[in-house]
C-alpha positions in Angstrom: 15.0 -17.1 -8.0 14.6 -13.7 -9.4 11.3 -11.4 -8.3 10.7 -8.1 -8.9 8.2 -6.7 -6.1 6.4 -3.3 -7.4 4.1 -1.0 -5.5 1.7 1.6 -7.3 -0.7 4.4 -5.7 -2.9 4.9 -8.6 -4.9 7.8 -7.3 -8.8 7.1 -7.1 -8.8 4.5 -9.3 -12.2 3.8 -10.0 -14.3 1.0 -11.6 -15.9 4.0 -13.7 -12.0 4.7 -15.1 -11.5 0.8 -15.6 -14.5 0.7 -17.8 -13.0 2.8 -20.1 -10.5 1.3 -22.1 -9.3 4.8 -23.4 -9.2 6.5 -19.4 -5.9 8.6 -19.7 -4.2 7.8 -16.0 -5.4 4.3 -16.5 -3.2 4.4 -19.8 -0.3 5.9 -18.5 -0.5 3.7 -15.2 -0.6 0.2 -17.3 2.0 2.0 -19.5 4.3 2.1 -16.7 3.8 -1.4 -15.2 4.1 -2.9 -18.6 7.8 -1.2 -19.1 8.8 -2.4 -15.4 6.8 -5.2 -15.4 6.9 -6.8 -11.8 6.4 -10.4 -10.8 4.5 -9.3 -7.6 2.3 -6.2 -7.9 0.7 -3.9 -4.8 -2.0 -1.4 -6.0 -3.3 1.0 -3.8 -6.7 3.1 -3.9 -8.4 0.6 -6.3 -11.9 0.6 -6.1 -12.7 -2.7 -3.9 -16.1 -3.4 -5.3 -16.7 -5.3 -8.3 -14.3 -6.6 -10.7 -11.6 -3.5 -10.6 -8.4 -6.0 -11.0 -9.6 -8.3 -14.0 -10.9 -4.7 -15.3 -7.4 -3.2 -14.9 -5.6 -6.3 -16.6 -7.9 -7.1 -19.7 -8.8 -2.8 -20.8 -5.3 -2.0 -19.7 -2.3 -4.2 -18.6 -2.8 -6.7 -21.7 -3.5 -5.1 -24.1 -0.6 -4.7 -27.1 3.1 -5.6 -28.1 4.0 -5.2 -24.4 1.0 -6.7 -22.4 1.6 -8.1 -19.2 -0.2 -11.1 -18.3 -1.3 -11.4 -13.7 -3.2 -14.8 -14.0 -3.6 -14.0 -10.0 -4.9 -11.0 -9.0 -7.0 -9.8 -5.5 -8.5 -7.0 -4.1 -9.5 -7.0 -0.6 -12.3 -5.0 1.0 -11.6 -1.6 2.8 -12.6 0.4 5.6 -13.1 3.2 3.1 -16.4 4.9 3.5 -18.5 2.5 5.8 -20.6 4.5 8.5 -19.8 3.0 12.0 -22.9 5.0 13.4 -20.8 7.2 16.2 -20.1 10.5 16.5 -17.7 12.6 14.1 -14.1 11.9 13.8 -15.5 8.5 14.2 -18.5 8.2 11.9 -16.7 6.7 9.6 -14.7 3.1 9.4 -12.2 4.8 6.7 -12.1 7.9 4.7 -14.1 7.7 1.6 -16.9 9.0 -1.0 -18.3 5.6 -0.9 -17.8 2.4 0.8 -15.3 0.4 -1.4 -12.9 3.7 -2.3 -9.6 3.3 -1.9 -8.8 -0.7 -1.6 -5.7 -2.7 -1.5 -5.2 -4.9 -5.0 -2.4 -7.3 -5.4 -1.6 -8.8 -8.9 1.1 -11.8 -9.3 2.6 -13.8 -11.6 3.0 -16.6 -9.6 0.0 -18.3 -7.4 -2.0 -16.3 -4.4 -2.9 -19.2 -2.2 -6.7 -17.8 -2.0 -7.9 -20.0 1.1 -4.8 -18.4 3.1 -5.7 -14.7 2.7 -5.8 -12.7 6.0 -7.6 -9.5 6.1 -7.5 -7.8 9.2 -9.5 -4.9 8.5 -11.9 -5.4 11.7 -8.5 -5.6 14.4 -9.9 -2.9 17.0 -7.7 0.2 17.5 -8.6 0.3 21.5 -7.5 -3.2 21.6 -4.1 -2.7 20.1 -3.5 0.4 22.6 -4.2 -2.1 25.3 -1.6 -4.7 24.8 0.9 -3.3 22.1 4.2 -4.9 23.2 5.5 -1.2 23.7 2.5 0.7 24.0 0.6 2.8 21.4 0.8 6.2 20.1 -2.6 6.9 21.6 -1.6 7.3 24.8 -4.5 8.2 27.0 -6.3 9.3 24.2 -7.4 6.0 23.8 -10.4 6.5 26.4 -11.8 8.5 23.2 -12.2 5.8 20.9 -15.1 3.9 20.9 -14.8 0.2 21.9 -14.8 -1.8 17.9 -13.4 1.0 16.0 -11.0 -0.4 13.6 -7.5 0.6 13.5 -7.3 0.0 9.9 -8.9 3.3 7.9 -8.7 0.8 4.8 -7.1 -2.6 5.3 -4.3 -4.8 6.3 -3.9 -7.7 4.2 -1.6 -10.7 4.5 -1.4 -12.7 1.2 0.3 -16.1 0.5 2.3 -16.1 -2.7 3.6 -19.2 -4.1 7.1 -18.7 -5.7 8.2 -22.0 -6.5 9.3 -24.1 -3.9 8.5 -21.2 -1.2 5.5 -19.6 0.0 5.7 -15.8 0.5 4.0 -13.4 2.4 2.7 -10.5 0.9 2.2 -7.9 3.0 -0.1 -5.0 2.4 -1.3 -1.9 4.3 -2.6 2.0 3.0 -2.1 3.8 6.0 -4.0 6.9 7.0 -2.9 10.3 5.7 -1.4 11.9 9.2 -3.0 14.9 9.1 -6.8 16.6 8.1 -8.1 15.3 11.3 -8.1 14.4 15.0 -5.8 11.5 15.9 -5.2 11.0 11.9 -1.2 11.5 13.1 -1.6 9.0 16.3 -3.8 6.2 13.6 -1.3 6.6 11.1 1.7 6.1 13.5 -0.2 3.0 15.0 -1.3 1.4 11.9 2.7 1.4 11.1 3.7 0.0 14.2 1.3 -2.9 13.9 3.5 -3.5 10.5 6.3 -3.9 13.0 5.1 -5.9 15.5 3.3 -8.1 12.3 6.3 -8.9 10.8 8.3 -9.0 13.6 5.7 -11.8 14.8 5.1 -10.5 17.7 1.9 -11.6 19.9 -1.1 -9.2 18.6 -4.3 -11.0 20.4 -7.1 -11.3 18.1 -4.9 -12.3 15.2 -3.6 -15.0 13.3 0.8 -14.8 13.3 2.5 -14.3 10.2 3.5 -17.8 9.7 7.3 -18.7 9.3 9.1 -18.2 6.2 9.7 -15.1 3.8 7.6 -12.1 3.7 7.6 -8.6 1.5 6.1 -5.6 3.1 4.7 -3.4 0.7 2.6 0.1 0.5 1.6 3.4 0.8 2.6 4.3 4.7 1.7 7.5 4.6 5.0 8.6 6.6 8.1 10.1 5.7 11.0 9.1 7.8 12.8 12.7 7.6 10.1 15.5 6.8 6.0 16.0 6.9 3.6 15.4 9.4 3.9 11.9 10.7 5.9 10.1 13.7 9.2 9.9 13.0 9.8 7.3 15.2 6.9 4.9 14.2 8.4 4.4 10.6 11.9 4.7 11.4 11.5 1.7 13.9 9.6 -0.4 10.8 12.9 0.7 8.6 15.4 -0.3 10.8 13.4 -3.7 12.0 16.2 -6.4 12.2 13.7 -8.5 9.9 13.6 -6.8 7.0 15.9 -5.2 4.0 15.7 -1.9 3.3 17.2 0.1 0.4 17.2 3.6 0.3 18.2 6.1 -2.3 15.2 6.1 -4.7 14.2 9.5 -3.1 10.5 10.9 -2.6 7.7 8.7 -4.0 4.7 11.2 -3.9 4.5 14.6 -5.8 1.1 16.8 -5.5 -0.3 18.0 -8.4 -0.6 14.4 -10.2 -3.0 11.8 -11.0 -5.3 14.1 -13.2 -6.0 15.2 -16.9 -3.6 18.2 -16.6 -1.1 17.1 -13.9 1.2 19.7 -12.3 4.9 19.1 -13.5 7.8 20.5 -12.4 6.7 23.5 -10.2 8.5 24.9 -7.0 7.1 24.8 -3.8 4.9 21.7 -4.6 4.3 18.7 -1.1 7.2 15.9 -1.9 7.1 13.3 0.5 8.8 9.6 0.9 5.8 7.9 1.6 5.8 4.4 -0.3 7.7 1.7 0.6 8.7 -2.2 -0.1 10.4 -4.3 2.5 11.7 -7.5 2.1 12.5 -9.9 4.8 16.0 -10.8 5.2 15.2 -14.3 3.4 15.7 -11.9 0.4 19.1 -10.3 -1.1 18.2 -7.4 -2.9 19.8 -6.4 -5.7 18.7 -3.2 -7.2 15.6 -1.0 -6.0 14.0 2.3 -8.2 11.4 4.4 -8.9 9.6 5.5 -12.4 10.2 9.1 -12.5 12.3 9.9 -15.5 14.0 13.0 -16.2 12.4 13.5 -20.0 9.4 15.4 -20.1 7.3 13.0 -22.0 8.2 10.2 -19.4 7.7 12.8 -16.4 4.3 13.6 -18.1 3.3 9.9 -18.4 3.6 9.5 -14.4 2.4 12.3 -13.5 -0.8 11.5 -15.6 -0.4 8.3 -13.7 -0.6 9.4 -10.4 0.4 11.9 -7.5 2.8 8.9 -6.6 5.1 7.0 -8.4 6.1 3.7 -9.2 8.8 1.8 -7.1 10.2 -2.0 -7.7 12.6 -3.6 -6.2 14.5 -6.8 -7.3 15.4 -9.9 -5.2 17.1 -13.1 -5.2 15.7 -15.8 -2.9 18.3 -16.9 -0.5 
């Protein structure tokens, strides 16, 4: 069987946007996942409240010649913008405006086994310091966090997809930008190494295993393995994980200067980062992987309208 996995950081995309059937980066977002059209689709910064995913499919994704049809789509709550009550840096759960900003959305061709969803948005970040299989990034920081505080700035969600014969495992995490704030770096570098010991299915007390069988590992991490601000090590131990396949080549993912009415284009000097990433387990054989980011200015001008990030697929047989 043939799948096509895509992952999309829509910047701040809002139920206000979705409501609007003529929102130019909601346009230019749809346009691109219509011409790529993946089977299995990870959105990131979707607005968690409400409706946002049937919003997104029926104002934008079906709608013309080329409509694309998700019969299953979910969007888990986030982190984003819930007061915990402590002091600053951690008065906050997740970054946000307001509670609901920035959530995790999966759309799918084939059937999300609802009942099986696992959102681990709650796992404690003190907990995770205390029995990480090789320790945490924390160090002896961790005597700063207060007990409860949730690793997870957004979420961390692990969604059965039925393909077939086979179940897979969707798995989806927005990590925290590794910079703008105390122990952003060491929470970043964390949340990725829970990725690693998730799929690696290695003991994490407090939650449920990733049951047997394939998996896809998809999302904005945040962390380039060569330049920027995050741990190195953290993602380039996720990359290499003896689990999973990963292709390189499609070259930086996230451009600043997008995601707007009158995005920046091709300007020197402008934050380019490989930040986004999709991992398939080694029950896969991948056969191509890419990225939306084409060379003619009209195309260019369509994803950068899009988003600060850009589109990435990859394409896999079932082995």
């Amino acid at each position: 069987m043939l799948i096509r996995f895509g992952h999309f950081n829509i910047k701040d995309l809002t139920i206000a946007k979705l409501r609007n059937p003529e929102q130019p980066q909601a346009m230019a977002a749809a346009r691109i996942i219509r011409e790529l059209r993946p089977d299995v689709l990870s959105i990131n910064e979707m607005e968690s409240n409400g409706n946002a995913p049937d919003l997104f499919a029926d104002n934008f994704l079906q709608k013309g010649g080329d409509g694309i049809v998700y019969p299953y789509r979910y969007a888990g709550q986030t982190n984003s913008g819930i007061p915990t009550g402590y002091d600053h840096p951690f008065d906050y759960r997740g970054f946000g405006l307001f509670e609901g900003q920035y959530g995790i959305a999966l759309f799918s061709r084939f059937p999300i086994d609802y009942g099986g969803i696992k959102n681990l948005k709650d796992f404690p970040w003190k907990g995770f310091s205390s029995f990480s299989s090789s320790g945490s990034y924390l160090g002896n920081r961790a005597v700063f966090v207060p007990e409860g505080f949730p690793l997870f700035s957004t979420a961390f969600l692990s969604v059965p997809v039925r393909a077939g014969e086979r179940t897979i495992h969707v798995v989806l995490l927005h990590a925290t930008i590794p910079l703008r704030g105390w122990l952003n770096k060491e929470r970043n570098a964390d949340q990725i190494k829970f990725m690693d010991d998730y799929i690696s299915r290695r003991p994490l007390p407090g939650a449920e295993p990733l049951p047997p069988g394939p998996f896809v590992a998809m999302g904005d991490f945040n962390s380039d393995f060569f330049k920027g601000e995050g741990v190195k090590l953290s993602i380039l131990n996720l990359l290499v994980n003896r689990d999973v396949r990963f292709r390189d080549g499609i070259g930086d993912t996230f451009l600043e200067g997008g995601g707007r009415e009158k995005p920046v284009l091709r300007k020197k000097g402008l934050l380019s980062l490989r930040l986004d990433y999709i991992l398939p387990s080694r029950d896969f054989r991948v056969l191509k992987a890419g990225i939306y980011k084409p060379e003619d200015e009209d195309g260019f001008l369509v994803a950068r309208t899009a988003s600060d990030h850009f589109f990435i697929y990859v394409d896999c047989e079932m082995e």
